[in-house]
N, C-alpha and C positions, 0 to 999 in steps of 0.2 A: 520302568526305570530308564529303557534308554530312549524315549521321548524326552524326558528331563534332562540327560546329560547332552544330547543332542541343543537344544534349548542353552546352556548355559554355556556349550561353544558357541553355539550362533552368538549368543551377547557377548561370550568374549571376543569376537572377531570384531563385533560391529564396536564396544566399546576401543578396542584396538584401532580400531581405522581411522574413529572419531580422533583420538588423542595423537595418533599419528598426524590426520591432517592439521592440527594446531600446531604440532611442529613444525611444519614446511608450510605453514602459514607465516611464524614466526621468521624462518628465516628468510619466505620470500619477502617479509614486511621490512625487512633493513634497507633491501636497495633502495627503495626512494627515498632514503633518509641519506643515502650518500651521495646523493645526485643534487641534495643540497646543501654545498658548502660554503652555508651562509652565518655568522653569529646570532641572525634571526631565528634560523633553525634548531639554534643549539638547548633549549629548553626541549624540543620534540622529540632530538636525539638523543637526550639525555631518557625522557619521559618510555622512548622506544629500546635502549638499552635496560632500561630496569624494567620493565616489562615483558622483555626478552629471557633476562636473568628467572624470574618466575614463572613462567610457560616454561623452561626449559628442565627447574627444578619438579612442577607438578606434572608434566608427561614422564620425566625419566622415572621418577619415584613410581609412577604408574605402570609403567609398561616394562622396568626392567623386571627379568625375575629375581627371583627367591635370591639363587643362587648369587646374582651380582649385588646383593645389598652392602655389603663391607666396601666394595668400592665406589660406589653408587653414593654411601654415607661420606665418605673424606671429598667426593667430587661435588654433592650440594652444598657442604660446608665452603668448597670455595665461593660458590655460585649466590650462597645467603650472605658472603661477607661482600662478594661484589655488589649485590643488589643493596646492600643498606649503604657501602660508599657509594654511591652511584647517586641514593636521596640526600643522602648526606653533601654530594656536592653539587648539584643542583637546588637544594635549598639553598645553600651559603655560597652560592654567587647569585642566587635571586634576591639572596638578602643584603648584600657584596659584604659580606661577614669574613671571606674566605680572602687572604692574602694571594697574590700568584703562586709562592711556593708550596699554601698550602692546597690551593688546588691542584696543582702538578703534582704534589706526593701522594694526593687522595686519587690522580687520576692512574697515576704509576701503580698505586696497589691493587687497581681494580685491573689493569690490564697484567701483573703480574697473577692477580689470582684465577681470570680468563686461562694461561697459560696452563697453570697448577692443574685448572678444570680439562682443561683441554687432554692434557698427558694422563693422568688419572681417567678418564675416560677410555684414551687412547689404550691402554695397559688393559683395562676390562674388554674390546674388542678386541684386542689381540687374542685373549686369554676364551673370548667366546666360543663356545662351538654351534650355539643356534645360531640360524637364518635372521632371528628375526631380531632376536637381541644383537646381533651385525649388526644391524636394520638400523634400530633404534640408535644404537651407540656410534654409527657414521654418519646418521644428523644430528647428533649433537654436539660430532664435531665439526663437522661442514658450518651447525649456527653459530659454535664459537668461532670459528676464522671467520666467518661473516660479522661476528660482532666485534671481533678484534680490529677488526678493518673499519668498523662506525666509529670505535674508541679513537683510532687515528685523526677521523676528521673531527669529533670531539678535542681531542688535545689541541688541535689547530684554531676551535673554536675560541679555546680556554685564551692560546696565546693570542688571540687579535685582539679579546674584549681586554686584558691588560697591558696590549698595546707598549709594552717596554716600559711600562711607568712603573709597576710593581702594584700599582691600585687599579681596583676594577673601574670600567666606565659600565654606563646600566648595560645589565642584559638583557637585550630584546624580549620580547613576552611574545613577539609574534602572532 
């Protein structure tokens, strides 16, 4: 028997390592999305914000434990509402369906519910006493201030392509 149990640490570690390094994959994947702050870019940004949002909901759900699921459940519910704004407004400015203000409000709630995510998060680390759920739960706040800070040149992107007319001009496809 303790071959087996032996055995089923070893995969949980290597399971853990794997899902850990997609984390810090994720958030080293933002910087070069920052480093272009272009309207060109801003379909990629978008594309690497919402892909961000789900790498970050299927590691946490993965790796937190037991224990941290009640906070875990209120912090991906921000994180699935950011991620469906996020397609929701990159469709409708690919589609230019989306007025200025309603991209600004759609961009507003995804960077308020980043926040939500972030504090709710923050509260679970507090409140941790593992190492590893620390671990976990201080990259996922690290990738939200990293992706709060994409959101930023995101909203910059929003305001150049409407350009103060209040209608979209096309959005680059880049």
């Amino acid at each position: 028997m303790a071959p087996e149990a032996t055995t089923e640490g070893h995969g949980d570690i290597e399971r853990w390592g794997h899902l850990d390094a997609a984390l810090r994959q994720a958030l080293d994947g933002i910087a070069p999305w920052l480093a272009l702050k272009t309207p060109y870019a801003l379909p990629h940004q978008l594309d690497k914000a919402a892909g961000t949002t789900r790498t970050m909901t299927v590691v946490g759900r993965a790796l937190l434990p037991d224990s941290m699921r009640l906070h875990w459940g209120l912090a991906s519910d921000f994180l699935d509402d950011c991620h469906a704004r996020l397609i929701r407004l990159k469709k409708g400015l690919m589609q230019r369906s989306l007025s200025r203000d309603e991209a600004m409000a759609l961009h507003h709630r995804v960077v308020a519910g980043m926040a939500n995510f972030r504090a709710a998060v923050q509260q679970s680390v507090d409140a941790a006493s593992d190492a590893r759920t620390r671990q976990v739960g201080e990259r996922l706040v690290a990738t939200a201030e990293m992706l709060t800070l994409l959101l930023r040149w995101i909203r910059d992107s929003i305001e150049h392509i409407f350009d103060d007319t209040g209608c979209p001009t096309s959005v680059p496809v880049g």
